[in-house]
Each structure stands twice: as C-alpha cells, then as structure tokens.
N, C-alpha and C positions, 0 to 999 in steps of 0.2 A: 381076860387073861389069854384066851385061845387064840384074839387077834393078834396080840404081842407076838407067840410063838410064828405063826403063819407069815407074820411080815417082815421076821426076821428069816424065815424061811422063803421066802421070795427075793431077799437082797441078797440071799446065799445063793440059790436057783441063779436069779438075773446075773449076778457076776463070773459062778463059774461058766455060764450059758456064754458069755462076751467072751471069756478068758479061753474056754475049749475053740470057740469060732476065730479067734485071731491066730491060734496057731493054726488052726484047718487053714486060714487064707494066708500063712505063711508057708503051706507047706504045696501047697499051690502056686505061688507069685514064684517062687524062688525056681524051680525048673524051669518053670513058665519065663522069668526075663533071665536066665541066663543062657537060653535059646537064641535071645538075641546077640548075643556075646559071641564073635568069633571063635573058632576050636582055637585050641593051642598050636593044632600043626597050622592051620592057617595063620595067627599071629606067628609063628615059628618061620614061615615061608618069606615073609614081606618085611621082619624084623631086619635092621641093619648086621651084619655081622664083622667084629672086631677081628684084625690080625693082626699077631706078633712077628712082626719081620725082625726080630736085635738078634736071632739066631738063622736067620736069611745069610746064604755066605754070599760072595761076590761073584757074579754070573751064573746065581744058580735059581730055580723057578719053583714059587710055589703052588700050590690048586687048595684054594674054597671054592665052599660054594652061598651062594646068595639066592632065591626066589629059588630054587633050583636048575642057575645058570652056573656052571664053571666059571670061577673065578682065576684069573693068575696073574701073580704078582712075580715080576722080573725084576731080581738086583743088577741093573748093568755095571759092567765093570769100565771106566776109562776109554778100553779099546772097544768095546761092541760100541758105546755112544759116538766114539767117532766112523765106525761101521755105519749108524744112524744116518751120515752127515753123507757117506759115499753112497749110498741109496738114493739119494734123490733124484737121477735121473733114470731111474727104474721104477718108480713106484708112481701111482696116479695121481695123488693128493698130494704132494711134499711138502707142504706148509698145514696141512691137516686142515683145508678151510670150509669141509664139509663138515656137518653138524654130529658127527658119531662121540663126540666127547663135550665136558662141558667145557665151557668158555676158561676158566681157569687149568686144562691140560690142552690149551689147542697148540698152536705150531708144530716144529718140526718134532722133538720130543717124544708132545702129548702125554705129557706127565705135571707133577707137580714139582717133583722133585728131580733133578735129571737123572739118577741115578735108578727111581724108581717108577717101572712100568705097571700099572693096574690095566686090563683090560678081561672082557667075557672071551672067553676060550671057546667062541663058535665059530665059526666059517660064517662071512654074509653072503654066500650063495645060496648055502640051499642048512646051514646049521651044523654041519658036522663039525667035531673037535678036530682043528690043525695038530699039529706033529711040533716041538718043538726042536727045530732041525738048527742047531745054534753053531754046528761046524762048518767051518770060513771053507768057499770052495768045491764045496761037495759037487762029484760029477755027476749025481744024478738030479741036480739042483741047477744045474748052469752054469755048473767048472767054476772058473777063477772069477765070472761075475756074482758069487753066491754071496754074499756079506755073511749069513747066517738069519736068521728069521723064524720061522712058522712056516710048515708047509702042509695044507691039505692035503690028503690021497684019498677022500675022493672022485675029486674033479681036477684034479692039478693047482689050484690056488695058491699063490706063497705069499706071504707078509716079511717085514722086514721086521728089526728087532723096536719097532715104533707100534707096529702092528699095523704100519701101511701097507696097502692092496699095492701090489706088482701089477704094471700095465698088461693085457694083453691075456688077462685069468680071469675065469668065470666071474670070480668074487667084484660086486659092482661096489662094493666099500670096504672104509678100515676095518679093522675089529673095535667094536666097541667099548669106552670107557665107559665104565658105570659111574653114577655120583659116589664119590669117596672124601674124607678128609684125613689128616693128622690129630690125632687125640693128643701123642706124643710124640717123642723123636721113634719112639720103637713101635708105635702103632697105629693102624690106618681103620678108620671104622669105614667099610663099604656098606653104601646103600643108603647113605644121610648126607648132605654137602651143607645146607641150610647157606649155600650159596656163598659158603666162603674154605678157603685152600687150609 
C-alpha cells in the first residue's frame, strides 16, 4: 500500500517539478527574445508615416517628419507651377535627371501629382533647413529673377518651387524626394513607394 502512496506521490512531484520549470523558462525566453525585437522608437523612426493633405490649402506648406528628416509637402497653386516652368534657365538640373527622386517624380515637376510637391526640407550642401521664401521677386533673392522657391541662409543656396538647385550655389543637388505614394486622393503615406505612384 505504501508503494501506491509514493508513486502517486512522484507523478505529483514529476509534474509539478516540469510544470514550475516551463514557466522558469518562460520567464526567461521572453525578455531574452524580445531583445531581439527592435525598440519602439526605432520601429517608430524607419516606419512610413501617413499625411492628410484634404486640409492643405492652395500654396500653402506643410512639415513632417520621417527617420527624423523634415518632411514638406507643398500644395502648388496654377501659378507657382508655371513659376516651375520659368526657372529652368536658372536652376542645374531642369529635367531633374539626376537621381535625388524616384523615377515615378522625375522631370520638371518632380512630383507625382503636379500640384503636389513632397520633398526632405534639408539643404544638400552641408544639411541645414532652407527658408521657405515663396515671394515672386524678393530683393534679397535676385529682384525680378526670384520665382519664389527655398532659400538656405546658411550658405546662400536657393531652390525653386520643384526644389531644384539654382546654378552657381554651394548646394551640388535638388532637394530630395523621399519614396511616397497616394493611399487616397487626401493621403500620401511617406516612406513606402513598393515601387508604384
């Protein structure tokens, strides 16, 4: 009879013995691989991020941000895109046929949609944020030749409203498009293309 007791006493021992040991190695695993798991601010950094432009009014700019680049998104209006179009014997690139955007915003434009401009809000000289200088003219700009544009202060660099490089300015390229698409007519997810407009 003693053996009964005892061997029922050891399938009680053996099981709780397994049953306390697989949460010990649950409670281990689980810090242990989710180490491997990117923090959140890092998936947070490199995630796409969504804009609402259907409240964007007509030639007016907005600023995200992406990776933590300055993003901005310019609604042209009619006449700045024909501004676009008088720029081009000022600017370096005026077909945009260097590689600062993807193949689906290249030409004169450099958009997807002509009315709207996405690009990084850096300077490709040395990185600082240009000035959105969008007044036709400005005398401290080059009077009657200004279109309006972008203009660095602190090297002097100006871009037009395409965010092409003005000849003859430190800045050796445009401003950069980043990969974007249309979700919707009122939204552009920056930082995903999967290679289509």
């Amino acid at each position: 009879m003693s053996d009964g007791v005892d061997l029922g006493r050891r399938r009680f021992l053996g099981a709780a013995t397994g049953v306390t040991s697989a949460i010990g190695i649950g409670f281990v695993a689980v810090p242990f691989l989710s180490s491997w798991k990117p923090s959140a601010r890092a998936q947070a950094l490199g995630a796409p991020v969504e804009v609402d432009i259907s409240k964007l009014d007509d030639g007016a700019l907005m600023r995200v941000e992406w990776r933590g680049k300055p993003i901005w998104v310019l609604k042209r209006t009619p006449e700045m895109i024909e501004r676009v179009e008088q720029a081009d014997p000022m600017v370096r690139d005026p077909m945009s046929e260097e590689p600062q955007q993807p193949e689906y915003a290249s030409g004169r434009l450099r958009s997807i949609r002509p009315e709207v401009l996405v690009v990084i809000g850096s300077c490709t000289h040395l990185g600082c944020s240009p000035s959105p200088r969008f007044d036709v003219g400005a005398e401290d700009l080059g009077g009657a030749d200004w279109p309006g544009g972008f203009f660095c202060a602190c090297h002097g660099s100006k871009f037009d409203l395409a965010g092409r490089v003005w000849r003859g300015v430190p800045a050796p390229l445009n401003l950069v498009v980043p990969p974007h698409k249309y979700v919707d007519d009122a939204t552009i997810l920056v930082g995903e293309d999967e290679g289509v407009a």
